[in-house]
C-alpha positions, 0 to 999 in steps of 0.5 A, spaced: 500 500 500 502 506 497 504 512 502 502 519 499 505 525 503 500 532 502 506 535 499 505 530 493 497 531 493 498 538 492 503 537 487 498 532 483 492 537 483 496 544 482 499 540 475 491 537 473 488 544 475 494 546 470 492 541 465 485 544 465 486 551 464 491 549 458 485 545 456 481 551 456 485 556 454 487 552 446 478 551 447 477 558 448 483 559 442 480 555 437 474 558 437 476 565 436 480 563 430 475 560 427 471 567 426 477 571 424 479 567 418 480 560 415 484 556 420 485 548 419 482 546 424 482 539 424 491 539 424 490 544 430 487 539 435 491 534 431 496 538 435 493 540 441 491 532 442 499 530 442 500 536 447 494 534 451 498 526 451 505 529 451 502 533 457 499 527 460 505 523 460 509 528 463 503 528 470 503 520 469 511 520 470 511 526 475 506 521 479 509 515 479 516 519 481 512 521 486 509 515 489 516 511 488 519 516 492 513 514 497 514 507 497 522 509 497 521 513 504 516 506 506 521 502 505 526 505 509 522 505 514 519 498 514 528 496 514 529 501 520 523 498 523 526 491 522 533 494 524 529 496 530 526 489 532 532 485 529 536 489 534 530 488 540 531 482 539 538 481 540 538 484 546 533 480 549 537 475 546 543 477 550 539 479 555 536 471 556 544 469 556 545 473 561 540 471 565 542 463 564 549 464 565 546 467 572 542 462 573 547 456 571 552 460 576 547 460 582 546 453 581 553 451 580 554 454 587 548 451 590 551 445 588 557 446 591 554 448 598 549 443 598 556 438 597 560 441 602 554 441 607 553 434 606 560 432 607 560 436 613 554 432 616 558 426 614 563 428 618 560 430 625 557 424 624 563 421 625 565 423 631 559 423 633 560 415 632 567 416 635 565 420 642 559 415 644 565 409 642 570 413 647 564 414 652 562 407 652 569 404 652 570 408 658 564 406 661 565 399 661 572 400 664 569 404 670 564 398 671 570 393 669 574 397 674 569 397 680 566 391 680 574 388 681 574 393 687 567 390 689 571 383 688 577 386 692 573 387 698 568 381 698 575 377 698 578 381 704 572 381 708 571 373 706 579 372 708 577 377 715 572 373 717 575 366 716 580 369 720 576 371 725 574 365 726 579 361 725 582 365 731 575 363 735 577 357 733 584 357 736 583 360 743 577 356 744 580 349 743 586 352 747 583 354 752 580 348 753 573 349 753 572 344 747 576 338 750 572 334 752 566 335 745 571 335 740 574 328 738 581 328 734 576 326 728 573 332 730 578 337 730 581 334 723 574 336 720 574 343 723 582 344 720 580 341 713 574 346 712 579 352 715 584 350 709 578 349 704 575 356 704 582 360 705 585 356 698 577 358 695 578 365 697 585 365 694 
């Protein structure tokens, strides 16, 4: 679709309204010569019709350079408005890149941290793992360590009560008050259980 500016409207109607008083003007001419004296008047519009078409040509051309220019004018415009969107979209284009690498970059490091805190996880675990080993090793040592002691002491208190009664024995035997109860079957028993029980705390 053509684009005509006021200018070339101007221009068009000025070079018809020049036409037409033309025109107007070889009428007004013939018909006066007719009266004055014979002129031929079939060569003069012979004439006059190929000034009329030469003229005609000639408005035909102006026109058409006109609305070449027009489109001329058209097509510049339409290629500064693809050089414009063409250009738009190159910066969208380099924009939504940016924005990629942005992203990609973000990701990246996101990666990254989520692998370090997964390692770091890891590791608290095991030593974690490690301190509740340590704890139970020394709890079971203590409770190794004391019921030793406990055994210790049962054992001391065994040996001091066998004793005590070992001396019981003793002094009663050597005073006398059993001499007459005790057979030698008898103090042969007593000595052998005394024997027994100190090699079972030893």
């Amino acid at each position: 679709m053509f684009i005509v500016s006021d200018r070339s409207k101007k221009t068009a109607f000025s070079l018809i309204y020049i036409v037409a008083v033309v025109l107007a003007a070889s009428a007004g001419f013939a018909s006066e010569g007719g009266g004055a004296h014979h002129v031929d008047s079939g060569a003069q519009m012979k004439d006059f019709g190929w000034r009329v078409l030469n003229f005609a040509l000639l408005i035909a051309i102006l026109v058409f350079a006109v609305k070449k220019a027009d489109v001329k004018g058209s097509l510049a415009a339409r290629k500064s408005q693809i050089e414009k969107d063409l250009k738009e979209a190159q910066d969208g284009r380099a924009a939504a890149e940016a924005k990629l690498a942005e992203y990609s970059g973000k990701l990246s490091q996101a990666t990254k941290e989520i692998d370090e805190l997964q390692a770091s996880i890891i590791r608290e675990a095991e030593l974690e793992k490690e301190r509740i080993i340590a704890e139970a090793r020394a709890a079971a040592l203590k409770i190794a360590a004391q019921a030793a002691q406990s055994a210790e002491q049962e054992t001391v208190k065994a040996r001091a009560e066998l004793q005590a009664e070992a001396a019981r024995l003793a002094v009663e035997i050597a005073t006398g008050k059993l001499k007459g109860a005790i057979q030698k079957a008898d103090h042969d028993r007593f000595v052998g259980e005394y024997l027994d029980k100190v090699v079972q705390i030893q």
